[in-house]
N, CA, C and O of each residue as an XYZ file, in Angstrom:
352
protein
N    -185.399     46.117    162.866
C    -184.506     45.022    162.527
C    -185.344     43.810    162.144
O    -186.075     43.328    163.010
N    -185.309     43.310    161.011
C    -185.796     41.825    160.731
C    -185.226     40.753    161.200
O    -184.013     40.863    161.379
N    -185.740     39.672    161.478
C    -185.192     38.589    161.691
C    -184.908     37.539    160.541
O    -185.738     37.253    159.678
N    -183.669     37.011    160.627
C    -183.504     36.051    158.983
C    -183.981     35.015    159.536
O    -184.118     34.817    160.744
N    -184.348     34.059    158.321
C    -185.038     33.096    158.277
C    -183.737     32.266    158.015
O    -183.014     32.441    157.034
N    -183.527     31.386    158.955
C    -182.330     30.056    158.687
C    -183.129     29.366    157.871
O    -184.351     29.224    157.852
N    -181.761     28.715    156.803
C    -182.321     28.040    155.907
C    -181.292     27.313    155.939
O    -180.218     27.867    156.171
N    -181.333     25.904    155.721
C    -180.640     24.371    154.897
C    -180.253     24.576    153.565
O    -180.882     25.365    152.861
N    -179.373     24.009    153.180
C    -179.508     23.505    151.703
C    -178.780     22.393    151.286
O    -177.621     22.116    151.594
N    -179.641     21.693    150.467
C    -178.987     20.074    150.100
C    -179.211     20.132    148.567
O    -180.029     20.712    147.853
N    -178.086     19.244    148.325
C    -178.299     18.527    146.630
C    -179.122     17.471    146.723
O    -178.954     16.754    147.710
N    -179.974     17.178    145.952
C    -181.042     16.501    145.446
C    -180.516     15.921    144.196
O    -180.440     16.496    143.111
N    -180.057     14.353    144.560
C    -179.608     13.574    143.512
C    -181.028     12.555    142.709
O    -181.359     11.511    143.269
N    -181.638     12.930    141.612
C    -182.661     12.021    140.965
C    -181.941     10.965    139.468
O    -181.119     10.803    138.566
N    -183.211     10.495    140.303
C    -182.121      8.673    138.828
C    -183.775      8.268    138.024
O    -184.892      8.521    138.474
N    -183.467      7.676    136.914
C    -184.575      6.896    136.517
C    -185.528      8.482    135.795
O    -185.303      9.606    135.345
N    -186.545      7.629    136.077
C    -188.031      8.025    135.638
C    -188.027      9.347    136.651
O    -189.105      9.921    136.807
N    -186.863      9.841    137.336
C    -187.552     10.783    138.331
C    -186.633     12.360    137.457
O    -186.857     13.523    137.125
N    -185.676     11.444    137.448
C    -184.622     12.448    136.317
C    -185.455     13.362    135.048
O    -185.611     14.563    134.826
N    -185.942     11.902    134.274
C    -186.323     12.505    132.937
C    -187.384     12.797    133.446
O    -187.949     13.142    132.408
N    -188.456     13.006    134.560
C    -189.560     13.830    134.154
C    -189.146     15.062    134.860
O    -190.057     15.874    134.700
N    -188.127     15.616    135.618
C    -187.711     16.918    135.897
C    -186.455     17.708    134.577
O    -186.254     18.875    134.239
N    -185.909     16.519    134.190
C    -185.173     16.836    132.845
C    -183.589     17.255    133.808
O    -182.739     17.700    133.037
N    -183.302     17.211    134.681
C    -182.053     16.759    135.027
C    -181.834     15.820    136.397
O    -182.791     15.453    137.078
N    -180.171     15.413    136.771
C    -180.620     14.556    137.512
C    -180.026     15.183    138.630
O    -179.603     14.392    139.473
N    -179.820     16.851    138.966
C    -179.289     17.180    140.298
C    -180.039     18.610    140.681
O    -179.410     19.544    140.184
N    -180.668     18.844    141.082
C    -180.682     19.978    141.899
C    -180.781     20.827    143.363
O    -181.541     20.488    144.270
N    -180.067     21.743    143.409
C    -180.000     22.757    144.822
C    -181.147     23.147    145.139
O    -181.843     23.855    144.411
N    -181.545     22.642    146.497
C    -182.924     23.190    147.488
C    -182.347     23.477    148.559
O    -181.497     22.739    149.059
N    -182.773     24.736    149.138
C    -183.003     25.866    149.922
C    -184.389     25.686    150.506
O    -185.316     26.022    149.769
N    -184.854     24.947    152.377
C    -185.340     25.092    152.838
C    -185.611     25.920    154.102
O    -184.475     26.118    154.535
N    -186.197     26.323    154.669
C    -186.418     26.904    155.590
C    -185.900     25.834    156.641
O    -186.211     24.656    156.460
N    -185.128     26.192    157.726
C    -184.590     25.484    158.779
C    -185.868     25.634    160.118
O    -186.610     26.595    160.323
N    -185.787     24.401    160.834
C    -185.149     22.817    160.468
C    -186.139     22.085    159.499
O    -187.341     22.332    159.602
N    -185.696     21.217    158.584
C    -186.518     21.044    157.681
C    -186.088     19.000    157.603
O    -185.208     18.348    158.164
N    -187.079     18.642    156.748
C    -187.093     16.967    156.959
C    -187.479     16.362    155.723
O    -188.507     16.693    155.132
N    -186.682     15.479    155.311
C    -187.293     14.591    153.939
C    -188.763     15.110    153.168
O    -188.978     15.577    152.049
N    -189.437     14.868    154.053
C    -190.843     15.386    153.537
C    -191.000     16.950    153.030
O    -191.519     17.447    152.031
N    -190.266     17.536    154.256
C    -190.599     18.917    153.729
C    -189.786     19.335    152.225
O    -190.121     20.173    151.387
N    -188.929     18.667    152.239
C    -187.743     18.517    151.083
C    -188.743     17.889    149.191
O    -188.793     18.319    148.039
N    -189.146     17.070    149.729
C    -190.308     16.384    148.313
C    -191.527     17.440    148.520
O    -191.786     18.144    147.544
N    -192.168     17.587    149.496
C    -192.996     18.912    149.343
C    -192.497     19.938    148.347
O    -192.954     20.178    147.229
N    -191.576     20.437    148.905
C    -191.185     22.028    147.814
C    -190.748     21.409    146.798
O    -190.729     22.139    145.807
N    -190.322     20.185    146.582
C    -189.978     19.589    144.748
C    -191.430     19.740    144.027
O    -191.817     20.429    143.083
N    -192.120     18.711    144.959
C    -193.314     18.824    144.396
C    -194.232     20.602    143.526
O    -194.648     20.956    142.423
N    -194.115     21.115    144.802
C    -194.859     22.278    144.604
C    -193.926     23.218    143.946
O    -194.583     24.059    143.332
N    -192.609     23.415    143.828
C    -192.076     24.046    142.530
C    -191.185     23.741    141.008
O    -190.881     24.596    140.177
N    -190.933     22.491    140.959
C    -190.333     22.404    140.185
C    -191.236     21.793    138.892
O    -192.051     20.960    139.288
N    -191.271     22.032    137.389
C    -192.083     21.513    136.474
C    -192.109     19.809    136.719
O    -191.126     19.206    137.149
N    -193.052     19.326    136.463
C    -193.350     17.835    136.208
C    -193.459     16.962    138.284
O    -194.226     16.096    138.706
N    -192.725     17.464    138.760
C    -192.228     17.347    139.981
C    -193.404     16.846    140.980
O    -193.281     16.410    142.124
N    -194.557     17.030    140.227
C    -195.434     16.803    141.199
C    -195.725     15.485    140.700
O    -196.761     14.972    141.123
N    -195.160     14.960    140.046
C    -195.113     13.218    139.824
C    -194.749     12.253    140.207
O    -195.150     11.135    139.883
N    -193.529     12.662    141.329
C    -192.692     12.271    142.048
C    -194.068     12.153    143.268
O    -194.822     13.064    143.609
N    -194.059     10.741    143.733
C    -194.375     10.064    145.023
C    -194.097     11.041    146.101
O    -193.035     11.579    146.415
N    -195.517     11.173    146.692
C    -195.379     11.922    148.068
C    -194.217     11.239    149.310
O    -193.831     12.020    150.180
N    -193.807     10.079    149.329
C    -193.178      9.539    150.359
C    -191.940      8.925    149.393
O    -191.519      8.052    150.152
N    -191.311      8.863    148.496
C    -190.397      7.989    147.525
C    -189.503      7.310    148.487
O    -189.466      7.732    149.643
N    -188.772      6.294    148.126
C    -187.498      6.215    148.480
C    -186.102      6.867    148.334
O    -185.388      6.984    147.339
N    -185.916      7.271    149.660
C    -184.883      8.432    150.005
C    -183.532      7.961    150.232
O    -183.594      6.754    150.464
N    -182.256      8.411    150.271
C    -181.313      8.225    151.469
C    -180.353      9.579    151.358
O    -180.063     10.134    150.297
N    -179.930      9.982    152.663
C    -179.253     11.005    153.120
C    -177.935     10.354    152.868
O    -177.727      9.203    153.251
N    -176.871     11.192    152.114
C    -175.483     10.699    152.491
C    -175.186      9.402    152.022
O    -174.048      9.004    152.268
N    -176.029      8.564    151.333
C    -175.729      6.838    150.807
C    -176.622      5.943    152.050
O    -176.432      4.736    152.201
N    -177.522      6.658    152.820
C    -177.273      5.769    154.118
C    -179.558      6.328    154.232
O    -180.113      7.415    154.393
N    -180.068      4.997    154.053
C    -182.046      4.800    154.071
C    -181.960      6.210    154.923
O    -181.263      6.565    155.873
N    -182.853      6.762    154.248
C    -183.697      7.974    155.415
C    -185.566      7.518    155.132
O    -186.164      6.843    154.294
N    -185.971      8.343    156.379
C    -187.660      8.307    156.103
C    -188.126      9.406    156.032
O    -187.478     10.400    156.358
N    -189.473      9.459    155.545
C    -190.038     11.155    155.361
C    -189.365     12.144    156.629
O    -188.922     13.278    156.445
N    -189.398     11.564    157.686
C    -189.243     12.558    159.092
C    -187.559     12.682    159.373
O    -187.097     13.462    160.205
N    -186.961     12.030    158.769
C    -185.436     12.216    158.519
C    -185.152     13.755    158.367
O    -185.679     14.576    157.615
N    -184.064     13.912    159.401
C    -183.942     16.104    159.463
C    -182.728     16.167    158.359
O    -181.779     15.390    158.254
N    -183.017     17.240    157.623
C    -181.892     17.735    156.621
C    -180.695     18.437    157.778
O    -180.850     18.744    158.960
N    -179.970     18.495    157.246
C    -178.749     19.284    157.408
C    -178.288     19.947    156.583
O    -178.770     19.643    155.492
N    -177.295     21.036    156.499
C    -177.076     21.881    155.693
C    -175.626     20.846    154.535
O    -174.587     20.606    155.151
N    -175.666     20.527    153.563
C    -174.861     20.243    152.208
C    -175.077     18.492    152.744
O    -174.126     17.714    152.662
N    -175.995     18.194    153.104
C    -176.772     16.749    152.665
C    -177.043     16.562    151.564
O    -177.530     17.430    150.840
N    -176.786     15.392    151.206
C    -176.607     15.053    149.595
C    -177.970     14.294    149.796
O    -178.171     13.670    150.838
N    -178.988     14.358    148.697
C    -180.673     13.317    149.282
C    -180.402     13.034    147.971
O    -179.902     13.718    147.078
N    -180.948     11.546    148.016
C    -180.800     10.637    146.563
C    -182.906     10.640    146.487
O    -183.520      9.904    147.260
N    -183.245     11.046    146.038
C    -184.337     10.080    145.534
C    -184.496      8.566    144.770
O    -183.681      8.310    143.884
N    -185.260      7.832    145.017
C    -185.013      6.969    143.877
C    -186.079      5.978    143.738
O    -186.618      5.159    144.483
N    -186.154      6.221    142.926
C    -187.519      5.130    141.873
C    -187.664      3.874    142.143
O    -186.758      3.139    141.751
N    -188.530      3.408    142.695
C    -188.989      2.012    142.781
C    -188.205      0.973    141.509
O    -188.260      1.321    140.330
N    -187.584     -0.146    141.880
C    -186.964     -1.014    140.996
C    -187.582     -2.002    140.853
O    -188.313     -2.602    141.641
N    -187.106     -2.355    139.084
C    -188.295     -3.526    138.532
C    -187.080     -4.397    137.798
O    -186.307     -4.032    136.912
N    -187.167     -5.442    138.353
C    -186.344     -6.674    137.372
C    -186.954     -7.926    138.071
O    -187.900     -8.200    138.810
N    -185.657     -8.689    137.294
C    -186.543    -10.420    138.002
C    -184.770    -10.849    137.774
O    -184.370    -11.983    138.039
């Protein structure tokens, strides 16, 4: 008998400069449970094209509401990434 591997999965909402260098602005990740912000930009990083451009620590929020790298996913958590803002 194997044992399954629990896994999370959240939508990954990207805006800006984080969008166009993955070329859309939503996608489904499937982590290994229990899993955390960081581990979440890790596997962007390490599989998706361009992805490794994206800031090891970015600004996050779970649900509309600040998270930090060590912030725990839950299963159909919505994670916003989002790009440093520039105006005056």
């Amino acid at each position: 008998m194997t044992a399954s591997v629990e896994t999370v999965t959240v939508k990954v909402l990207l805006f800006a400069s984080y969008a166009d260098w993955i070329g859309r602005d939503t996608v489904e990740v499937s982590l290994p449970a229990p899993a955390t912000v960081a581990d979440l930009v890790r596997q962007l990083r390490d599989e998706l094209p361009q992805a490794d451009r994206l800031p090891t620590r970015p600004l996050t929020a779970i649900n509309a509401v600040h998270a930090t790298a060590d912030s725990p996913l839950r299963e159909g958590d919505e994670v916003a990434l989002l790009p440093p803002l520039a105006g005056g």
